[in-house]
Each structure stands twice: as C-alpha cells, then as structure tokens.
C-alpha positions as CSV (number, residue, x, y, z in Angstrom):
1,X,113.8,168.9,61.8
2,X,114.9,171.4,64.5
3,X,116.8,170.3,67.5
4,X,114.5,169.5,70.3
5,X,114.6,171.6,73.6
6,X,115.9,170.7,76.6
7,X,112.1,170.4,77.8
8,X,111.5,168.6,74.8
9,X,113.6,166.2,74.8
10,X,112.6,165.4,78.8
11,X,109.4,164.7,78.0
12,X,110.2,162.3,75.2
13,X,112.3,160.1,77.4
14,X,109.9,160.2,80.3
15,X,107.1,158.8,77.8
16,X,109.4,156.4,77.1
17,X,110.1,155.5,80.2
18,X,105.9,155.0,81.2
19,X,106.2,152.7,78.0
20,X,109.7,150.6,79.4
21,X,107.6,150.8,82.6
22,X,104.0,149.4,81.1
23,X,106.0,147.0,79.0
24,X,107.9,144.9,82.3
25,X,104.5,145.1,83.9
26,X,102.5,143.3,81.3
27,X,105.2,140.4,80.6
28,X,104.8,140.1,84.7
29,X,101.3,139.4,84.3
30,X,101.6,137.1,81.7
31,X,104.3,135.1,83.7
32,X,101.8,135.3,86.5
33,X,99.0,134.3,84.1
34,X,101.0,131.3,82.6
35,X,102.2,130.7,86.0
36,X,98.7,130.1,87.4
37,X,97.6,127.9,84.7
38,X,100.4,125.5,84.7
39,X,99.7,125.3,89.0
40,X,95.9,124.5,87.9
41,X,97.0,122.3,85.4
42,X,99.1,120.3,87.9
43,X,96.3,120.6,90.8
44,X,93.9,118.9,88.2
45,X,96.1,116.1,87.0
46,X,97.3,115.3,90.5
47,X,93.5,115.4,91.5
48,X,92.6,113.5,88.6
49,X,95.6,110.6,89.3
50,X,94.2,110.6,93.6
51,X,90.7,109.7,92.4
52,X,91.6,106.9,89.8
53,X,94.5,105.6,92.2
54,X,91.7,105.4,94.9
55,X,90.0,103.8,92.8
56,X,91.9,101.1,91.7
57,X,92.5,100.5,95.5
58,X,89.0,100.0,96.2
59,X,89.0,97.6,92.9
60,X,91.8,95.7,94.5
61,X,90.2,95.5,97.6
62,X,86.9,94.5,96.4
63,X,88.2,91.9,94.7
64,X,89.4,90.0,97.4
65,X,85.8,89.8,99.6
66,X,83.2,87.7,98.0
67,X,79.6,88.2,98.4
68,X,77.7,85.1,98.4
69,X,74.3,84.2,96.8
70,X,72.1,81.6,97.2
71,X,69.9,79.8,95.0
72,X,67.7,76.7,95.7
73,X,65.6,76.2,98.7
74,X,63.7,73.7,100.6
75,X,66.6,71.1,101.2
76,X,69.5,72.5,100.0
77,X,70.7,76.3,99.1
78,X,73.6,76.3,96.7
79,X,76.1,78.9,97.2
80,X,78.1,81.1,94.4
81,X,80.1,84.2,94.7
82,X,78.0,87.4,93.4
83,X,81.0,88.5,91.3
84,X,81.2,85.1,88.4
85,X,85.1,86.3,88.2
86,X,85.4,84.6,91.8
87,X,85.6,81.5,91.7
88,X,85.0,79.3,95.5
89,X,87.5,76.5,96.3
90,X,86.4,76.0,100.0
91,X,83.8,77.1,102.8
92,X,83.7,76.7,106.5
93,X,80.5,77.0,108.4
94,X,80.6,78.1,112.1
95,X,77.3,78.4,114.1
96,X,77.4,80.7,117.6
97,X,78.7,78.6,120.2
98,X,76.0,78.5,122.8
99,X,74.2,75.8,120.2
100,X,76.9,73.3,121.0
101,X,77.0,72.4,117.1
102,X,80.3,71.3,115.7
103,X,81.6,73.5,112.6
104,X,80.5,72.6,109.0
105,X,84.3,72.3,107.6
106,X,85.9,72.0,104.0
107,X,82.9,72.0,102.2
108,X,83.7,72.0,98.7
109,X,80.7,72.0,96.8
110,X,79.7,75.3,98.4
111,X,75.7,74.7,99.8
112,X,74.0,74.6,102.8
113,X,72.1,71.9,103.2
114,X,68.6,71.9,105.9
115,X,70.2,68.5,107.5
116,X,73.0,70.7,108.5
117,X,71.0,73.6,109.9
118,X,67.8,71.4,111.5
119,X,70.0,70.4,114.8
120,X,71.2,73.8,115.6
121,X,67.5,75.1,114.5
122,X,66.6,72.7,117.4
123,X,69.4,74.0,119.9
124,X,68.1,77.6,118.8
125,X,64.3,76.7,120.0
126,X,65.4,75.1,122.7
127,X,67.0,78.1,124.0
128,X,64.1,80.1,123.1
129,X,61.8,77.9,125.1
130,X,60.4,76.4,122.2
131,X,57.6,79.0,122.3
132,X,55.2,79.4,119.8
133,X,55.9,82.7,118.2
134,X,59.0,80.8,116.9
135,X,56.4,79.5,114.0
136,X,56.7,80.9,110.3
137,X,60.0,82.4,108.7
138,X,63.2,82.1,111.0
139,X,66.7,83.4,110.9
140,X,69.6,81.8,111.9
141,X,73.4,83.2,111.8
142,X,76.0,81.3,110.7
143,X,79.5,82.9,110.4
144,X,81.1,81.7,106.9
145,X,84.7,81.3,106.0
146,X,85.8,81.2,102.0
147,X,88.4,80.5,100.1
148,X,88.5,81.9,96.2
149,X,90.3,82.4,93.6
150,X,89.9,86.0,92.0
151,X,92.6,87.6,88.9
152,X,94.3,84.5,89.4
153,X,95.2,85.0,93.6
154,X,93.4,83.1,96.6
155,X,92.4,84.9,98.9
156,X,90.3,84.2,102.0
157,X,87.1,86.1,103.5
158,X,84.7,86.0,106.1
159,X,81.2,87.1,107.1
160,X,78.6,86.6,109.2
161,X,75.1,85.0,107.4
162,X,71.6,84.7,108.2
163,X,70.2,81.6,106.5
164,X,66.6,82.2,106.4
165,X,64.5,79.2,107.3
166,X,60.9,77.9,108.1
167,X,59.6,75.4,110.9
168,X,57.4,73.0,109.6
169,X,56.1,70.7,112.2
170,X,55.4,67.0,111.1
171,X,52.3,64.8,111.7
172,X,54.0,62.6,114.7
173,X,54.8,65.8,116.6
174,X,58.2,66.1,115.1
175,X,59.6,69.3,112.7
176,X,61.7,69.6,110.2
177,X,63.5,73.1,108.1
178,X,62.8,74.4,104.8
179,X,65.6,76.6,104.1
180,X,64.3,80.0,102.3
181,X,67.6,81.9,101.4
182,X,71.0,83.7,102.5
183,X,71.3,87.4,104.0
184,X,74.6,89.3,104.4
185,X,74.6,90.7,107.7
186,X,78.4,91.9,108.0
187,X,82.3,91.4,107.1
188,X,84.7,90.0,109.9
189,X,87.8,89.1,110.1
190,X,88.5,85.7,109.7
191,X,90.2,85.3,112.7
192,X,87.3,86.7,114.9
193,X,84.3,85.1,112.7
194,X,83.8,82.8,115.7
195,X,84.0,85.8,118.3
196,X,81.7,87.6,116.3
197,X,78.7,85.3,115.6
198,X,78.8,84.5,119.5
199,X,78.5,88.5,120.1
200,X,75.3,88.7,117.4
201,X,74.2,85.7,118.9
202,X,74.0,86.5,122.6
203,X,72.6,90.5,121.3
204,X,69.6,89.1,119.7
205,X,68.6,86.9,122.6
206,X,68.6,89.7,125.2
207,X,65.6,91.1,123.7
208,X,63.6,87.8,124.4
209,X,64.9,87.3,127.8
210,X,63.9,90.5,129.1
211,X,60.4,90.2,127.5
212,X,60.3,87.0,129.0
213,X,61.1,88.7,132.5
214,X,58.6,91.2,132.0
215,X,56.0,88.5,132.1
C-alpha cells in the first residue's frame, strides 16, 4: 500500500473526526432519551401514589360520618347507618329552638318515634298560624347527633334531618302524626348542630311571614 499524502492523510482524520463527533452526539441523545423516561416514569408513579393517597383519605374520612336511613313509618321510623360496617351506639335529637321542645337524648335504640315529634309538630303549626295549607305531607328539621363505631374506632357525627310527616286530624277535632321517612339535608359540626337547625329553622319561615304580610 503506498504511503498516503499529506492531503490524504488530512482527510482521513477529519472523517474520523465527523465520526468521534456523530458518535458523542448520539450517546447524548440517548442519555437525554433515557433521561426523560426515567422523569416520566417518576411523574407517573408520583401521580399514581397522589391519587390513591387521596384516596384513602377520603376512605378515612368517609368512614367517620354516617348516613342514616330510615325504615318503618306511621308510629315509629327506625334508624340504621347506610354503611352496615357502622355500627350506632347512641343518638341525640335536637329540634330548632323557637319550638320550646326539650332535646331527645341518649337514645339507644336508634328511632324516632311520632309521640316524640307530634308536640313540636304542634309548636311548628302554631307558629305557622295553624293555617290550612299546613294539611298533607310535612317536613320538620331535627338536627341529629351520633355516636358509632366504624373499623373498630368511635367516632361522633352530626347532621341536620328532615323527618317527613303527615297531619291527620281526628274525629273530636284533635290530630295526630304519621311519620313518612328521613331526608339528609346537610353535615354540621357537632358543636354548632344546635346553631344550625335554629339558622334553617328561622330561613324557612321568612318565606311565610312575608307572604303573610303581603295579604
């Protein structure tokens, strides 16, 4: 083989060079490449751990609030928690203050019974006027306090109740209440249940006063 020439031999070692050159580039973009896919990795696990932790938060916190049901009707509802892994221990039944009726307290059968809501279904006409459009299906709030046992804690919750009901008038001029059913209206806190009702309370009668102005 003969000896290269000077011009040769310059262009061998530039083509070298491009190669050297190409070569550093490419094992940059792989770096880059396996770079960016261990970042996307990451992003998606940590994404992935932010929605089960959330999650399991929301789990937690869902399992210390009951949601009650009601079965029954007429004379008595009987209360139970909408989750059967809750398990009640105690209720409290408040109704807004402006009936003057004392508390419901410690009830450990949880229920409702219509003796227990006829005298503040009274107070509740009475305020009303007695008029007649209070015939038919009727609503009354009660605020309710319970205590349960869920995954082996107690915990206590609160929440504010309608306790559907009806009027039924009685042959000597008297009435009596048929209770219908149980309506979540909203969560409190069970400090403010009390505070609460009284605010639902007193909005719902505005509406009737200032009709009643009107006329």
């Amino acid at each position: 083989m003969a000896d290269e020439t000077p011009a040769q031999a310059a262009h061998a070692a530039a083509v070298r060079r491009r190669w050297i050159t190409l070569g550093e580039i490419l094992a940059v973009v792989a770096v880059l490449i396996s770079g960016l896919t261990l970042w996307n990795s990451y992003k998606e696990r940590s994404a992935n751990e932010a929605e089960r932790s959330e999650a399991r938060q929301h789990a937690a916190v869902q399992s210390q609030r009951v949601v009650l049901k009601a079965s029954g009707g007429h004379k008595r509802l009987v209360l139970s928690a909408l989750d059967p892994a809750q398990a009640i221990q105690s209720q409290t039944i408040l109704f807004p203050s402006a009936l003057g009726v004392a508390a419901i307290g410690d009830v450990i059968e949880p229920r409702i019974e219509a003796d227990w809501i006829k005298e503040p279904a009274k107070k509740a006409r009475e305020a009303a006027g007695d008029k007649p459009e209070g015939e038919g299906d009727l609503r009354l709030p009660v605020a309710i306090t319970t205590r349960f046992v869920s995954g082996g804690e107690t915990f206590t919750d609160a929440a504010v109740y309608d306790v559907g009901y009806r009027r039924d008038r009685g042959l000597l001029g008297g009435s009596d209440v048929a209770l219908l059913g149980l309506g979540l209206v909203e969560r409190v806190p069970a400090g403010s249940a009390q505070k609460r009702l009284d605010a639902l309370w007193k909005s719902r009668a505005k509406p009737a006063a200032a009709a009643d102005k009107k006329k």
